[in-house]
ZABAMAR-930756 format. One record per residue (C-alpha): x, y, z; residue in three letters; residue number from 1. Coordinates in nm, 2 decimals. Layout:
# residues N
ATOM | px | py | pz | residu | num
ATOM | X | Y | Z | Ala | NUM
...
This chain:
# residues 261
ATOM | px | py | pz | residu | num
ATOM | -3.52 | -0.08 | 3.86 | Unk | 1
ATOM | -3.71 | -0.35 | 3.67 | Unk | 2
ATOM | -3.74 | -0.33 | 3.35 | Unk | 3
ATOM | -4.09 | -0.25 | 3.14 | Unk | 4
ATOM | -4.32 | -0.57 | 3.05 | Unk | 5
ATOM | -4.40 | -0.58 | 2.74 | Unk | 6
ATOM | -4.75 | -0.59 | 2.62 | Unk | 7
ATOM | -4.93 | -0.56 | 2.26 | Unk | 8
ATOM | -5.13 | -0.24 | 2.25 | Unk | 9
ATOM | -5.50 | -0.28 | 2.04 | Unk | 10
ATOM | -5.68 | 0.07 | 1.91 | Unk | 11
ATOM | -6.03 | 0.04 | 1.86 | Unk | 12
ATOM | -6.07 | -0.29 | 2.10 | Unk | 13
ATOM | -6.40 | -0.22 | 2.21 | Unk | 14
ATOM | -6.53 | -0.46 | 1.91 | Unk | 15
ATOM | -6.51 | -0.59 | 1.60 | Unk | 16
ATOM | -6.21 | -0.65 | 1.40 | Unk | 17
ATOM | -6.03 | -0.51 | 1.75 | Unk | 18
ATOM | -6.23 | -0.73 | 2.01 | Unk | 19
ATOM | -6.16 | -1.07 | 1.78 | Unk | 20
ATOM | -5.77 | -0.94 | 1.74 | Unk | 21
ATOM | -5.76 | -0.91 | 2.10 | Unk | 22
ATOM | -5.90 | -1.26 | 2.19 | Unk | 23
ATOM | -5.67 | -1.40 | 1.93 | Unk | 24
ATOM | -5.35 | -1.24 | 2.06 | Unk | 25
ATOM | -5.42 | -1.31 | 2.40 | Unk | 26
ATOM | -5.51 | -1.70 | 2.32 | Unk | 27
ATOM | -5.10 | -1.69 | 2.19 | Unk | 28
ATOM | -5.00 | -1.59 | 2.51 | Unk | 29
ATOM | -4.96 | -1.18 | 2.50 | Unk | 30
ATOM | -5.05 | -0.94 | 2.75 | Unk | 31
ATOM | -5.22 | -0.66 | 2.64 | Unk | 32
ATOM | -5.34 | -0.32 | 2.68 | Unk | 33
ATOM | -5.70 | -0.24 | 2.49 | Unk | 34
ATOM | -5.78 | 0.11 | 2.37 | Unk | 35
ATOM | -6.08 | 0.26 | 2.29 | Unk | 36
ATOM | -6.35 | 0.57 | 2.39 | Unk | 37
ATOM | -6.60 | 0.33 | 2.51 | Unk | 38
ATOM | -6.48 | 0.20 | 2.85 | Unk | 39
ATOM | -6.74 | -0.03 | 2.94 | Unk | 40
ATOM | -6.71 | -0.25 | 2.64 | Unk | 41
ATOM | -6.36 | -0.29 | 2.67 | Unk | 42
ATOM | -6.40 | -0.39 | 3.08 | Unk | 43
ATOM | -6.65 | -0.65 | 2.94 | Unk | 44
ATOM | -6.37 | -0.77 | 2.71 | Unk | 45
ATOM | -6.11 | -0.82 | 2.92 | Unk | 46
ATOM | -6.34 | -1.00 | 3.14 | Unk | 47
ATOM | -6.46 | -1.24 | 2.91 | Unk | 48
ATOM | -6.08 | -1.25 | 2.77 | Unk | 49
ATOM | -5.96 | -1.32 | 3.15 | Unk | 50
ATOM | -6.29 | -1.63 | 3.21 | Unk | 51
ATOM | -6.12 | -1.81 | 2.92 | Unk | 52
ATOM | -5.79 | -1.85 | 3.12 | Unk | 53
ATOM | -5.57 | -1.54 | 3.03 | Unk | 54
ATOM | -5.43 | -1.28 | 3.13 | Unk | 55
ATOM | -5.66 | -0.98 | 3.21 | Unk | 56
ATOM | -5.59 | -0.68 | 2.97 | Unk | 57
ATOM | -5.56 | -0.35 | 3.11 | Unk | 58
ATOM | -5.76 | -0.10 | 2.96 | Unk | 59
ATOM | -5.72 | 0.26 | 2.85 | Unk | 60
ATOM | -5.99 | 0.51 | 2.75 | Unk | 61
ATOM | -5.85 | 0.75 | 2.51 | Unk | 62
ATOM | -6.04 | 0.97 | 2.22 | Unk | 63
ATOM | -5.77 | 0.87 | 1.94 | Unk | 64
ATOM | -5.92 | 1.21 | 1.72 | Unk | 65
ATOM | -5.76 | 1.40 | 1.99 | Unk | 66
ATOM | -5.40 | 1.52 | 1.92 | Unk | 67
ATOM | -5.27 | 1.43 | 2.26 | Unk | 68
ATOM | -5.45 | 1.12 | 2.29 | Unk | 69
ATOM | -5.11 | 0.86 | 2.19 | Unk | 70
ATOM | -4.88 | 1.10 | 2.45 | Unk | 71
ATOM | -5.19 | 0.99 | 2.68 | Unk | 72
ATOM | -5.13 | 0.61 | 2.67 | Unk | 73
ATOM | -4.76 | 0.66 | 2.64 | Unk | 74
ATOM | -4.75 | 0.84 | 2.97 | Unk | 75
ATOM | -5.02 | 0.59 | 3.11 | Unk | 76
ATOM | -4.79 | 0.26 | 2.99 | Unk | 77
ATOM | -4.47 | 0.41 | 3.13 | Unk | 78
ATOM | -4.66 | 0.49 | 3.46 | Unk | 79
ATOM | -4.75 | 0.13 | 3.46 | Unk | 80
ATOM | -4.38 | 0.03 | 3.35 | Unk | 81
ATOM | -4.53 | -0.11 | 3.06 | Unk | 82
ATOM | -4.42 | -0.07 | 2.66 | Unk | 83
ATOM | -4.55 | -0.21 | 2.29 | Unk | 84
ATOM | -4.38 | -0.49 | 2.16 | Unk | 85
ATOM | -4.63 | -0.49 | 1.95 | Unk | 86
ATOM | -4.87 | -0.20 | 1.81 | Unk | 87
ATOM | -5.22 | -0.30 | 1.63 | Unk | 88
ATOM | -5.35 | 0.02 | 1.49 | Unk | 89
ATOM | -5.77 | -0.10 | 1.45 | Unk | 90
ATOM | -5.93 | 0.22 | 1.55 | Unk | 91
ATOM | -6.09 | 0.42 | 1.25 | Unk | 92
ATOM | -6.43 | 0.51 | 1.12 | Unk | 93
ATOM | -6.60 | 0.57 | 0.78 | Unk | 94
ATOM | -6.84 | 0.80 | 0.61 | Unk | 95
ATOM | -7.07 | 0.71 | 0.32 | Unk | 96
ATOM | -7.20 | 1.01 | 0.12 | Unk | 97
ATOM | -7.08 | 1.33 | -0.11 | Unk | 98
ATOM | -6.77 | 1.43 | 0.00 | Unk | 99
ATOM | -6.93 | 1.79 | -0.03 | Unk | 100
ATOM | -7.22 | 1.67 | 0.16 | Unk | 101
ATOM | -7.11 | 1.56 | 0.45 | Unk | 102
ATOM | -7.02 | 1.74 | 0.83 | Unk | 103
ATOM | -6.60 | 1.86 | 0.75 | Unk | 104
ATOM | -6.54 | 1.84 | 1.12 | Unk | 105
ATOM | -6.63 | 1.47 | 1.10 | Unk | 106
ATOM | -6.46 | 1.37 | 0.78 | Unk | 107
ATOM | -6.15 | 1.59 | 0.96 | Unk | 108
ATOM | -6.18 | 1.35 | 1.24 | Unk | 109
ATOM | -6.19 | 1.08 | 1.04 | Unk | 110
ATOM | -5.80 | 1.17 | 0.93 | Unk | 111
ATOM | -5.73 | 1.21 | 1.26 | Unk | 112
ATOM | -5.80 | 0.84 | 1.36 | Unk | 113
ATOM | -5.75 | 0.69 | 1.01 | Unk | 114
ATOM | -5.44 | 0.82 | 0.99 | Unk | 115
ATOM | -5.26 | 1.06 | 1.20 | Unk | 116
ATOM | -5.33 | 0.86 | 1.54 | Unk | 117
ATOM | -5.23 | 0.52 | 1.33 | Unk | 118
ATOM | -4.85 | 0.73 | 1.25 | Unk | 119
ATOM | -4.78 | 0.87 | 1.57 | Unk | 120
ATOM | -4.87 | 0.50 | 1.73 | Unk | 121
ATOM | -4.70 | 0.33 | 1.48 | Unk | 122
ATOM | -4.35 | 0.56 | 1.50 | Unk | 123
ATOM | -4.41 | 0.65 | 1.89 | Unk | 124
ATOM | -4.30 | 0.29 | 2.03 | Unk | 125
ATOM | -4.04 | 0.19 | 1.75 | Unk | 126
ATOM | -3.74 | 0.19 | 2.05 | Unk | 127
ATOM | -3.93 | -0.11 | 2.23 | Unk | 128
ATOM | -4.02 | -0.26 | 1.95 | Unk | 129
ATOM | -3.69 | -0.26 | 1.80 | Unk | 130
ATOM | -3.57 | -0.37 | 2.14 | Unk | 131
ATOM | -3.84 | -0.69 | 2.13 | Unk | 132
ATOM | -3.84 | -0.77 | 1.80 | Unk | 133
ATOM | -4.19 | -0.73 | 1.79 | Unk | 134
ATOM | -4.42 | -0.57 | 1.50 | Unk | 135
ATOM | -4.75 | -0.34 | 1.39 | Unk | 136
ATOM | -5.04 | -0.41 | 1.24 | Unk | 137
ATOM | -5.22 | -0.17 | 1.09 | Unk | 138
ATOM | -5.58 | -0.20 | 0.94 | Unk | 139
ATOM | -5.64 | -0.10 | 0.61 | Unk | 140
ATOM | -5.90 | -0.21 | 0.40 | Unk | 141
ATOM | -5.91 | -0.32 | 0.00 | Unk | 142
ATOM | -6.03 | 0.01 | 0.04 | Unk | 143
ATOM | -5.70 | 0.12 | 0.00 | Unk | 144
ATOM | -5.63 | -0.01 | -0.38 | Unk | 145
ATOM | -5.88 | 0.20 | -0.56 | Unk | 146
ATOM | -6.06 | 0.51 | -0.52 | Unk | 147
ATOM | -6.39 | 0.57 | -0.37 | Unk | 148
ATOM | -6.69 | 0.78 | -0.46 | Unk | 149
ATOM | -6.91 | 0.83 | -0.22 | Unk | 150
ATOM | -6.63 | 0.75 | 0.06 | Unk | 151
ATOM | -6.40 | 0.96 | -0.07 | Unk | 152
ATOM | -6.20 | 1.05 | 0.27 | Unk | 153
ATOM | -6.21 | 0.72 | 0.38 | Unk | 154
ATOM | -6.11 | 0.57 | 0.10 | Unk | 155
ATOM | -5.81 | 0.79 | 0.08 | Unk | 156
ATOM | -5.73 | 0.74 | 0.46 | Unk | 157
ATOM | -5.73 | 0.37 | 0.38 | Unk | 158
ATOM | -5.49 | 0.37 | 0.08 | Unk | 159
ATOM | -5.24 | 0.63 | 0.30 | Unk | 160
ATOM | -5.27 | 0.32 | 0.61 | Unk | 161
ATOM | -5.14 | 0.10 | 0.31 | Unk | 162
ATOM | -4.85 | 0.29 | 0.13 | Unk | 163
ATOM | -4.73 | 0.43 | 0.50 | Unk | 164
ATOM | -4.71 | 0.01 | 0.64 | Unk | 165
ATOM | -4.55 | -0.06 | 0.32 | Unk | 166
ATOM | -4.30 | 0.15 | 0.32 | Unk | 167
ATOM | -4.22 | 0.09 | 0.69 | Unk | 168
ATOM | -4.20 | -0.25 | 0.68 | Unk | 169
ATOM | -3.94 | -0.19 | 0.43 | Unk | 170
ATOM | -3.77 | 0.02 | 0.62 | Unk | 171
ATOM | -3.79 | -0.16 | 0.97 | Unk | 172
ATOM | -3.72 | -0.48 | 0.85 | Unk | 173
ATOM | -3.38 | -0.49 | 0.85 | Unk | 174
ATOM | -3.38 | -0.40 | 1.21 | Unk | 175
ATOM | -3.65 | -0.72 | 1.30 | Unk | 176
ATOM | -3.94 | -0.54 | 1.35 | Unk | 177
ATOM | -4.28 | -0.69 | 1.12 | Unk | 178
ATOM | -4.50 | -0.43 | 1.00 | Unk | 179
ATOM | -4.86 | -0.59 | 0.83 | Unk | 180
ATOM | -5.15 | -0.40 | 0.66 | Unk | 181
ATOM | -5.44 | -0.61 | 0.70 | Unk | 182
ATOM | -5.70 | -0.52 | 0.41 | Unk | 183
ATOM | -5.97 | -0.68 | 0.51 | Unk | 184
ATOM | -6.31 | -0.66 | 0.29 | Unk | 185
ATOM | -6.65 | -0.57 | 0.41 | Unk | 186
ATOM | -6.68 | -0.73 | 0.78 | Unk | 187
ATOM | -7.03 | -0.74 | 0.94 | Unk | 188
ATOM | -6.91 | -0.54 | 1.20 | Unk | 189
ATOM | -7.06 | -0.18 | 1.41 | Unk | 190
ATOM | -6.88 | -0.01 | 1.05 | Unk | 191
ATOM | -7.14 | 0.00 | 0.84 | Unk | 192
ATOM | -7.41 | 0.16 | 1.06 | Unk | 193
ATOM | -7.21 | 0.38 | 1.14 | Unk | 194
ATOM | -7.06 | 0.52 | 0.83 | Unk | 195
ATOM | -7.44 | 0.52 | 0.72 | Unk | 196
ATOM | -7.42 | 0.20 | 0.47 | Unk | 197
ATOM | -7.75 | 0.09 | 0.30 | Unk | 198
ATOM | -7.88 | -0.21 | 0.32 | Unk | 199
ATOM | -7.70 | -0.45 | 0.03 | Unk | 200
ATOM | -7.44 | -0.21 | -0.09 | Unk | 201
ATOM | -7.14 | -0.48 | -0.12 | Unk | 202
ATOM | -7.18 | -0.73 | -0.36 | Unk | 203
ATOM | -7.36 | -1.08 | -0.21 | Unk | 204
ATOM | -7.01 | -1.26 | -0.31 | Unk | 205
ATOM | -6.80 | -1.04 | -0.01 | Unk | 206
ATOM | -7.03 | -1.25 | 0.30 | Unk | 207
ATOM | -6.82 | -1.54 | 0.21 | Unk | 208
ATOM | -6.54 | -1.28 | 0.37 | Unk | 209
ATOM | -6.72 | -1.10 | 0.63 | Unk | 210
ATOM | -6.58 | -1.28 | 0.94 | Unk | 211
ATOM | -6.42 | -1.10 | 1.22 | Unk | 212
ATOM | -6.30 | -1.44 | 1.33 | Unk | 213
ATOM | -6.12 | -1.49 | 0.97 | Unk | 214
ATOM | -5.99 | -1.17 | 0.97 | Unk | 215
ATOM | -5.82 | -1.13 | 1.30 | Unk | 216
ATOM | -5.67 | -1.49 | 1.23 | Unk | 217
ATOM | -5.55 | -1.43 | 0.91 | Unk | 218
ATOM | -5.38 | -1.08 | 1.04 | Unk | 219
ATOM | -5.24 | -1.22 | 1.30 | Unk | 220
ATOM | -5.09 | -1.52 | 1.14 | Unk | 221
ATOM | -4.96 | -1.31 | 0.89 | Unk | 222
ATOM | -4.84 | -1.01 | 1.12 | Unk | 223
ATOM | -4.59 | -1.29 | 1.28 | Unk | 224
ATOM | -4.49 | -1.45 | 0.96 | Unk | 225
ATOM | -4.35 | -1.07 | 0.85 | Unk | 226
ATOM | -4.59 | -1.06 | 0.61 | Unk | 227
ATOM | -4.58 | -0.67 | 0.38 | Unk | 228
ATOM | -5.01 | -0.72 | 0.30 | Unk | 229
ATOM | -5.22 | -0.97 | 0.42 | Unk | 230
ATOM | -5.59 | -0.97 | 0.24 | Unk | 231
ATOM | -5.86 | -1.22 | 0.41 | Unk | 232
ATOM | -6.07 | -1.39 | 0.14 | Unk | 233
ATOM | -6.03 | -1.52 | -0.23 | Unk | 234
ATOM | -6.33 | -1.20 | -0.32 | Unk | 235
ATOM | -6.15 | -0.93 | -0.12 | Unk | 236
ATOM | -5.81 | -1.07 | -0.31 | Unk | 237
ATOM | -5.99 | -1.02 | -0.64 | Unk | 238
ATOM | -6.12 | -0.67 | -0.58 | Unk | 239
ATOM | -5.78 | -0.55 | -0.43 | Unk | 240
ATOM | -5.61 | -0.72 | -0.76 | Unk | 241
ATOM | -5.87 | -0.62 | -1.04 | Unk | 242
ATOM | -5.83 | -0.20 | -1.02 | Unk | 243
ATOM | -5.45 | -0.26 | -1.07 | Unk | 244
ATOM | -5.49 | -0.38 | -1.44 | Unk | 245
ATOM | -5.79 | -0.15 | -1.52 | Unk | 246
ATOM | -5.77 | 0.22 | -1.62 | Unk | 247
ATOM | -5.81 | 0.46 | -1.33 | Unk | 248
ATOM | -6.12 | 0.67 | -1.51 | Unk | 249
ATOM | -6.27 | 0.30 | -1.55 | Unk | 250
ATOM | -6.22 | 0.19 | -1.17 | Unk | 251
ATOM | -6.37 | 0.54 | -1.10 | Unk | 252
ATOM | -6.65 | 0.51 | -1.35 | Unk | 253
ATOM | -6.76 | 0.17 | -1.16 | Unk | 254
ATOM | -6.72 | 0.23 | -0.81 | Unk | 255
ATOM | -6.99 | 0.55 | -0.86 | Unk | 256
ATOM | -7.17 | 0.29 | -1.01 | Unk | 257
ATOM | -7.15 | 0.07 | -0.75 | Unk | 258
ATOM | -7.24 | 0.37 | -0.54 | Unk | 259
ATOM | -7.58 | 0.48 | -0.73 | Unk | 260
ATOM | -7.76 | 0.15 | -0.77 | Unk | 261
């Protein structure tokens, strides 16, 4: 029996961050598998991926808030003798408002995709990717080094994505497997309409930072070096850095600033 091929599974591929990591893995040569809810988009990728001269991804639709949904691709990759040598966790979603304020179910949801889809993915392939050497990259955000007013659940989802790949790339590194949190800053991507963003909430400074192009370079570079954190940008750095030395009443004081004007 031959053995399983391996291929790089992406979450969330149908755009953004996920469509530009795609393109960037597969212009190094990996084959991959794109996941997603919205099917059509991720066909249209791995079209435009296979024109340039790769190989064509295979696609998967699968509703990560679902509790089955990662036994769903892991039967579906085995039926295809496939497995992970590497795992890029990108699916998740935000929501702007009063914690109290907003739909529970979707802010439920939310965890489920923020973070329990991103562990079971992350622990679920760790054989083959022991196996390859291979890695994970999970998105974060700088999200995850302060607290958020006003995104509190999404906030907290982000800073769980961070302290979970930290610890795991501690823990899987002696073995030869590279775990990455990629904290990006605020990325013109689909994110902000749909977490219900205004209009000029991030500071001007962060456009210098908001490339999907940047980002997906700078996490994959960094993903293969065996980088613990990579952070795209000299702005996003600062805000990541800044909450560290400042007194957490402070950092909450400001970011409901930030929030209200």
């Amino acid at each position: 029996m031959a053995e399983p091929k391996p291929v790089t599974l992406i979450t969330g591929a149908s755009a953004g961050i996920g469509a530009a990591l795609a393109q960037v893995f597969a212009s190094h040569g990996h084959d991959l598998v794109l996941v997603a809810r919205r099917t059509a988009q991720l066909d249209a990728l791995a079209g435009a991926i296979e024109t340039l001269g790769f190989a064509r991804p295979r696609i998967i639709g699968a509703d990560l808030t679902r509790a089955d949904a990662p036994a769903q691709i892991a039967e579906e990759l085995a039926a295809n003798a496939l497995e992970p040598n590497f795992v890029v966790n990108n699916a998740g979603f935000g929501l702007h408002g009063p914690a109290a304020e907003l739909d529970r179910t979707e802010q439920l949801a939310m965890i489920d995709l923020n973070a329990r889809a991103l562990t079971d993915l992350s622990l679920r392939f760790l054989d083959s990717l022991t196996r390859h050497r291979g890695g994970i990259l999970n998105v974060a955000s700088i999200a995850s080094f302060m607290p958020g007013p006003g995104f509190a659940v999404y906030y907290a989802t982000k800073a769980y994505v961070l302290s979970f790949s930290e610890a795991l790339h501690h823990e899987l590194k002696p073995k030869g497997v590279r775990v990455t949190a990629l904290c990006p800053g605020p990325v013109d991507t689909g994110f902000q309409a749909r977490a219900g963003v205004p209009a000029g909430y991030f500071p001007a400074n962060f456009n210098l930072d908001r490339s999907v192009e940047r980002v997906s370079h700078d996490g994959y570079e960094g993903l293969m070096a065996g980088k613990r954190v990579v952070i795209p940008g000299f702005h996003s750095q600062l805000a990541a850095f800044l909450p560290r030395l400042a007194p957490r009443g402070l950092v909450l004081a400001l970011m409901d600033r930030l929030r209200r004007d």
